[in-house]
N, C-alpha and C positions, 0 to 999 in steps of 0.2 A: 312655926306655922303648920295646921296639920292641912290635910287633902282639900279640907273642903273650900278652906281658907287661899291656898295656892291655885286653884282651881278658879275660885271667884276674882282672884287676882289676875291669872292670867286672862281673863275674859274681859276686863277691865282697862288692859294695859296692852296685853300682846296681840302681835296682827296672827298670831300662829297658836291657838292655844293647844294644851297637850288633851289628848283625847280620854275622857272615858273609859273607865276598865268597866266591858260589860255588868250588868248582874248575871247572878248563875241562872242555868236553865231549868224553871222550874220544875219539880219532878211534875211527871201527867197527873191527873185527877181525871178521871172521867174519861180521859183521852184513849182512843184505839190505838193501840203498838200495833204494826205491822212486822210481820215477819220477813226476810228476805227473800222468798220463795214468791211471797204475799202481793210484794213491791214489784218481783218483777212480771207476775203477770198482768199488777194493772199497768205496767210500761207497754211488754206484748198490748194491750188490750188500744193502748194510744196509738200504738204502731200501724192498727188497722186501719188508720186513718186512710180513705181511697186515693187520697195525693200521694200516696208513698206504697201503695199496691200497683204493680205493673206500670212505673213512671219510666220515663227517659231522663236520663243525666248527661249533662256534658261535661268533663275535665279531661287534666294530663295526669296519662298512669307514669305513678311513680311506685318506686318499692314492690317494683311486681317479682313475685317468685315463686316457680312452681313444685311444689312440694312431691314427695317419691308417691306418696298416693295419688298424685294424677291431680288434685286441685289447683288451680291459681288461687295464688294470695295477692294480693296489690292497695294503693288507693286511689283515687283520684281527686286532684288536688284541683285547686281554684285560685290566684291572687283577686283578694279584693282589697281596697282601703289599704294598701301596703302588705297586707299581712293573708298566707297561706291559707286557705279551708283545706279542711282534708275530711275526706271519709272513707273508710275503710272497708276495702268490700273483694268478694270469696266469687270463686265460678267455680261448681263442683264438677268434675270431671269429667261426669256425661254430656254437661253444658259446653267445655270446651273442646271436647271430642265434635260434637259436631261444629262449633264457631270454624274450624276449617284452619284459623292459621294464631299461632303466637301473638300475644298483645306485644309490647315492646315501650321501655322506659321514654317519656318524651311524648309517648304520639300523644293527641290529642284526639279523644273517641267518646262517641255516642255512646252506651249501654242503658241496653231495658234490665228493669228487673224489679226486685221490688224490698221495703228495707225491713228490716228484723233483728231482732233483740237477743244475742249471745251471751245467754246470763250465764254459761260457766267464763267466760270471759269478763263479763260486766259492761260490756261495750254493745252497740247498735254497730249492725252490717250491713252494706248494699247488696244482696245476693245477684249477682248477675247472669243470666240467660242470654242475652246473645249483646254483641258490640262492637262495631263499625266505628269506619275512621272519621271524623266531622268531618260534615258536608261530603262523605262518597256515597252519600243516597243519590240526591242530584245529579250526580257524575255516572251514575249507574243509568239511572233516567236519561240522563242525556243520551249518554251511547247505544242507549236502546231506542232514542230516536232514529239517532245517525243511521241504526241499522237498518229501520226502516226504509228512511229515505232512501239511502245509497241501494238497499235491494230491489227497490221498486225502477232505478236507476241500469240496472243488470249486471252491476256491479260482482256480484257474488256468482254468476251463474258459472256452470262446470264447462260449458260447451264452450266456452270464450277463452279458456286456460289453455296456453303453449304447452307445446314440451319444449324437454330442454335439451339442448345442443350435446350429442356426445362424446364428444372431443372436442373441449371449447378451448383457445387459444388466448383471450384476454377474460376476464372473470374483475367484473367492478364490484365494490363495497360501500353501502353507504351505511357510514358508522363513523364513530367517535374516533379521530385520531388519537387519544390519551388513554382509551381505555383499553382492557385485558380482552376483549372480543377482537379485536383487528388483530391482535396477538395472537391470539388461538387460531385464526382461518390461516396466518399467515402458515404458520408451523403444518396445518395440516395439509395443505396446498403444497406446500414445500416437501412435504413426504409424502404426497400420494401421485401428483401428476405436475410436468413443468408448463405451467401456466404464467401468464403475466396478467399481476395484477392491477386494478387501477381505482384507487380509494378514491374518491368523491365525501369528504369529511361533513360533518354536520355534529351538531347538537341534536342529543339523544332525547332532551330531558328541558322542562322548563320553558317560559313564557316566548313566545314563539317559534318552538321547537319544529312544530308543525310544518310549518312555512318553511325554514332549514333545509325539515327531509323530502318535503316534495318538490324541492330546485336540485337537492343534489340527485336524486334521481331520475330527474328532467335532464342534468347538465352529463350524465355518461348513456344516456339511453342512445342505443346506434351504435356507438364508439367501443363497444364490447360485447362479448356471444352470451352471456348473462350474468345480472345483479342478482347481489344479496344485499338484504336490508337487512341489519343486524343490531339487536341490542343485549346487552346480559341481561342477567336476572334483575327484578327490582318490586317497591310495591304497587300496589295498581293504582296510585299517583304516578310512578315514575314513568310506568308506561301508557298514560292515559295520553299523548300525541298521535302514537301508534293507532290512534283508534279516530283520529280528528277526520272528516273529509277531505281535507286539501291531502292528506296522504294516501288517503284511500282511491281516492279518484286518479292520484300519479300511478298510482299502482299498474290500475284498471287501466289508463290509458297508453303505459308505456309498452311500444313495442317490440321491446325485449324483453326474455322473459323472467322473470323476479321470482324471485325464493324469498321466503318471509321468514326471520328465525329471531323473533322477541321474548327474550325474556325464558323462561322455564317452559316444561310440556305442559305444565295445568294453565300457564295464559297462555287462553285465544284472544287475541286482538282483530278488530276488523280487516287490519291490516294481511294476517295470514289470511284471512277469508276473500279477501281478495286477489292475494296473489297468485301464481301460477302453481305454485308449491311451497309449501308450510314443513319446516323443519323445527324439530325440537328442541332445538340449543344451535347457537353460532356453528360451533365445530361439524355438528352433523350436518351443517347446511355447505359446507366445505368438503365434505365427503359426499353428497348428493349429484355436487356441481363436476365434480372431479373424480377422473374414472382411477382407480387403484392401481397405478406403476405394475406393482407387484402380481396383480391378476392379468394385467395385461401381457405382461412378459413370459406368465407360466399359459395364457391362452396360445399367445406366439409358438411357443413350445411345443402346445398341442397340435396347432395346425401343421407346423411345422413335420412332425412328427406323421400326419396325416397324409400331406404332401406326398415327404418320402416313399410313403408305401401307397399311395395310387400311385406313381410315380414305376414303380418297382412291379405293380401288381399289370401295370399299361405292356412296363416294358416287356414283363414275361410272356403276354396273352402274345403281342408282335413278334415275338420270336419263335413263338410254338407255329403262328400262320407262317414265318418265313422258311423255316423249317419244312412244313405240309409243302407249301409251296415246290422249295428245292428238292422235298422228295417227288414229288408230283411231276418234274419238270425232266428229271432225270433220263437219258437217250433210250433206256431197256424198258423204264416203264411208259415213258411217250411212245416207243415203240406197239410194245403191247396194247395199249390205249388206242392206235391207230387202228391197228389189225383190230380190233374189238370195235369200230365204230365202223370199218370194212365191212366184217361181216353182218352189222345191224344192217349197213345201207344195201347187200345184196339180199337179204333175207327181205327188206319191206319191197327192192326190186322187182324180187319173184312174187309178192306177194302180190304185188299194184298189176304186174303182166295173169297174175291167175283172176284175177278180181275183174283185170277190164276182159277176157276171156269169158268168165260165167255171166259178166253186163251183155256182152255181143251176143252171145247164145239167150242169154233171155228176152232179148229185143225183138231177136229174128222169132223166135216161136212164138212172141204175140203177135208181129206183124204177119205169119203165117193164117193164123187163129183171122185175127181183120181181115184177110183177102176171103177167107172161107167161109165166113159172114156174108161178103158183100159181095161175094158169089151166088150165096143160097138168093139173096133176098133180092137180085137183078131181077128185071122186070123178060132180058131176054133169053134167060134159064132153059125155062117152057118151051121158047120157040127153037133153043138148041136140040131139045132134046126130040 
């Protein structure tokens, strides 16, 4: 039986026939060859398509890796229909130099940019210029609600911010009992001044978190000479409660004074903008709060030190006058002293008996001068004479 014969058989007979061996591919006649260089500019040329110039994408980076020249390389991936999409896409190093922070395997992010044909490669790329975490546009907007609200509220103003106790005796925390922050203030508290602490625990992170931190800092306000509110580092999901108003307003309202230390120096949360003072990591908000053992004991020292010699410098000066004194006081020289205040008091004696002498003699020669006036100028002058 030859091919053509098994063929029309199986067609006949089988629920599964065997397929067709193509024919060959005609040689072209007439047809344009394209060259490779040819092909890939008319791909470039489909690329320009305006859906695919400066579009927004959303997937999870996977395969992200940043090369010694300063690029990201990455994809981002899509499930659809069971099965993975991926597209493969570059951030050139100027681009990620300003994005501000590391993409990272897993998240799930926005990126602009637009797509392009890698013909020493053979492949299409997303070039990307900038990309955000899905939905932290929204979250950005929002908190720049919040800020408004709560500012127009006087939440933020400077004139309404305590200081803080200098010598505080209790020092509360409101922070995650399990995590490496309560661990850090404890160690620095512990080596820098003997305070007693008092944790008020909450959730740092996550759906209700909010509400958490603004009971535990309601529940020690009073009860200690000032809180910290404390979270490590994280991204700006982890710390978007930090920024909610139920915290912010606990802040604002309580009247002890609060230190704010969320997260790294580059997040500002509303949270520090409200408080009385904003430190830049856990630890340093425990050296803020807490005065240095070690300075205080070398100030000791110095006063100390200073003491002694007013002290020294007192007792000298009273002994040089007890001295003056006892020489002053002495029988030959109070002697002398006397006769010396003798001879003042008869010297201004003589002086007062010569004085009221030359008064008496100049009294009487004017009252002489009077009579000899009111002699001339008598009316019975004339008839004496």
């Amino acid at each position: 039986m030859d091919r053509a014969q098994r063929n029309l058989f199986s067609k006949e007979w089988n629920a599964d026939p065997e397929p067709e061996e193509p024919a060959p591919y005609p040689a072209p006649s007439g047809r344009r060859v394209l060259g490779v260089g040819e092909l890939a500019a008319i791909i470039d040329d489909l690329l320009l398509d305006e859906r695919l110039i400066e579009c927004f994408v959303r997937g999870e980076v996977t395969n992200y890796h940043r090369h010694a020249s300063g690029h990201r390389y990455f994809s981002l991936s899509e499930g659809r229909d069971g099965e993975s999409v991926v597209v493969p896409c570059v951030i050139w190093r100027r681009d990620a130099e300003r994005l501000g922070h590391e993409l990272e395997d897993g998240q799930s992010v926005i990126a602009f940019g637009s797509i392009g044909h890698y013909a020493a490669g053979g492949r299409y790329q997303f070039y990307v210029r900038e990309a955000e975490q899905a939905g932290i546009g929204e979250k950005f907007l929002q908190i720049e609600r919040w800020r408004c609200e709560l500012g127009a509220e006087g939440c933020f103003q400077e004139f309404r911010k305590q200081g803080l106790p200098r010598y505080p005796v209790r020092v509360g925390v409101v922070t995650s009992p399990t995590g490496a922050v309560l661990h850090d203030i404890v160690n620095v508290l512990s080596r820098r001044f003997p305070v007693e602490l008092v944790l008020s625990p909450t959730a740092v992170q996550g759906d209700g978190a909010e509400l958490e931190i603004a009971a535990a800092i309601r529940r020690v306000e009073g009860l200690v000479d000032v809180i910290i509110v404390a979270r490590g580092g994280g991204a700006f999901e982890d710390l978007y409660a930090f920024n909610h108003p139920a915290v912010v307003r606990a802040v604002f309202a309580c009247t002890t004074p609060v230190v704010s230390a969320v997260g790294h120096e580059v997040d500002v949360t509303l949270c520090d903008l409200a408080a009385d003072l904003r430190a830049p990591t856990p630890s340093a908000a425990a050296e803020l709060v807490a005065p240095d053992r070690a300075v205080l004991l070398e100030d000791l020292r110095h006063a100390r030190r200073r003491l002694v010699d007013l002290l020294y410098g007192r007792w000298e000066q009273a002994d040089d006058e007890i001295r003056e004194l006892r020489d002053r006081l002495r029988p030959a020289r109070l002697a002398f002293r006397i006769d010396r205040r003798r001879e003042e008091l008869a010297e201004l004696d003589s002086r007062l008996v010569r004085a009221r002498g030359r008064a008496l003699e100049r009294r009487r020669a004017e009252l002489a001068g009077l009579a000899a006036v009111h002699r001339a100028r008598s009316p019975f002058e004339p008839l004496a004479r």
